[in-house]
C-alpha positions as CSV (number, residue, x, y, z in Angstrom):
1,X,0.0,0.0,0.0
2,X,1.1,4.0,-0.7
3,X,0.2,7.0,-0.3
4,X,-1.0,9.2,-3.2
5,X,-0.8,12.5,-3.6
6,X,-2.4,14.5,-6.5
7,X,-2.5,18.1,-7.0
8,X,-4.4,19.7,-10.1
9,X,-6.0,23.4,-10.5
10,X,-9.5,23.5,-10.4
11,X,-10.6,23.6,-13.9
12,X,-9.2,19.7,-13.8
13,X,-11.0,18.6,-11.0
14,X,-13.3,16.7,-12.8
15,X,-10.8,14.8,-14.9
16,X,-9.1,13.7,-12.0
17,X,-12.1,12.4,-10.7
18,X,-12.4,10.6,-14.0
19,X,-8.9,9.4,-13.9
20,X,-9.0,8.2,-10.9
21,X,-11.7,6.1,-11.7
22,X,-10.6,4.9,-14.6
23,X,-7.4,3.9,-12.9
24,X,-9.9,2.0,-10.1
25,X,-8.9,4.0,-7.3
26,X,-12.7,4.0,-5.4
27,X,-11.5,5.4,-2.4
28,X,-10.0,9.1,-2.3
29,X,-10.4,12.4,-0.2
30,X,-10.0,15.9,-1.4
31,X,-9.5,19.5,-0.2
32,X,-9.4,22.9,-1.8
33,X,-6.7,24.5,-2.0
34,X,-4.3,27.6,-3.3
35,X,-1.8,27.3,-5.4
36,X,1.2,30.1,-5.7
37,X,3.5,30.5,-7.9
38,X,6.5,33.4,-7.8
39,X,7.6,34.7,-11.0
40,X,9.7,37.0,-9.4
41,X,12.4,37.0,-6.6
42,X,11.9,39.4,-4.0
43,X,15.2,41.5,-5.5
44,X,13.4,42.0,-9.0
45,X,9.8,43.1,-6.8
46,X,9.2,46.6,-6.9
47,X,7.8,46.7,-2.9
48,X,7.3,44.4,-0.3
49,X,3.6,44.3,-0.5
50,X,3.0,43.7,-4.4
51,X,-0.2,44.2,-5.5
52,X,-1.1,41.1,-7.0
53,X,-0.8,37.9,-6.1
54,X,-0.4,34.6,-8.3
55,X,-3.0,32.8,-6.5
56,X,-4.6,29.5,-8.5
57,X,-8.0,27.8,-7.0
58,X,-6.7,24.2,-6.7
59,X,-7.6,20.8,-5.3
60,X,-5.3,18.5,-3.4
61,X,-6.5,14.5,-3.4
62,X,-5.3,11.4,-1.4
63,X,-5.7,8.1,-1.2
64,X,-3.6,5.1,0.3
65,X,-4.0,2.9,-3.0
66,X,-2.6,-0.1,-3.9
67,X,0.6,0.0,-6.5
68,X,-0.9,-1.3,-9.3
69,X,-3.5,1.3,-9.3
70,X,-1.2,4.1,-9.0
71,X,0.6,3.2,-11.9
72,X,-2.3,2.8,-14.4
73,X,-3.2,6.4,-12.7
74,X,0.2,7.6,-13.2
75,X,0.1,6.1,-17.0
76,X,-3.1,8.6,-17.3
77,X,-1.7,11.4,-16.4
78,X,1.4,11.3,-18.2
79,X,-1.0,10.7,-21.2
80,X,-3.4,13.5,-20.2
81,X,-0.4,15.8,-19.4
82,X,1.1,15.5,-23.0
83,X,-2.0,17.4,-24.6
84,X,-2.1,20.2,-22.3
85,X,-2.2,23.8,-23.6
86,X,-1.9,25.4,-20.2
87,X,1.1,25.1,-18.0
88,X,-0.8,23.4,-15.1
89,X,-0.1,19.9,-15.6
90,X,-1.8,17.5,-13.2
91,X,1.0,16.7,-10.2
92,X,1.3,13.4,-8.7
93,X,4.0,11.8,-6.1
94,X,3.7,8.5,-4.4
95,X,4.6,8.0,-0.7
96,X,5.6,4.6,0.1
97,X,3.7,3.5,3.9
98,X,5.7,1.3,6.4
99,X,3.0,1.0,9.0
100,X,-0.7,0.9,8.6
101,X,-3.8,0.3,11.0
């Protein structure tokens, strides 16, 4: 058993959802979440309080999944990754689990 960890922005929600079932992963959680991203180091910032902020709506999901799953999963997001025209790409790590109840 792992631990999965996927992260996608919020117009991919839905496809993840797919993906995951596609992959048979039946049992996940989920969680909004923001997403940040810095362009600039704080020497090329103009102030210490810039006005805007990269802020992306996202969604973090979990599930403790068996390997087998994950890789079909992974398989699916590499293939759904490749035909992206945004650079958001669905994000995915897997944690291995020593101990579990």
């Amino acid at each position: 058993m792992k631990l999965l960890i996927v992260t996608v922005v919020e117009e991919f929600e839905e496809k993840i959802v797919e993906l995951f079932k596609e992959a048979k992963i039946e049992s996940f959680s989920g969680s909004d979440i923001d997403g940040y991203k810095n362009p600039t180091t704080m020497v090329r910032t103009s102030s210490w309080f810039p006005s805007q902020k990269s802020v992306v709506e996202s969604n973090l999901f979990f599930s403790f999944s068996e390997a087998d799953n994950i890789d079909i999963l992974f398989g699916l997001i590499k293939q759904f990754n490749k035909n992206l025209e945004t650079n958001n790409p669905i994000k995915a790590v897997v944690v291995p689990i020593e101990k579990f109840i």
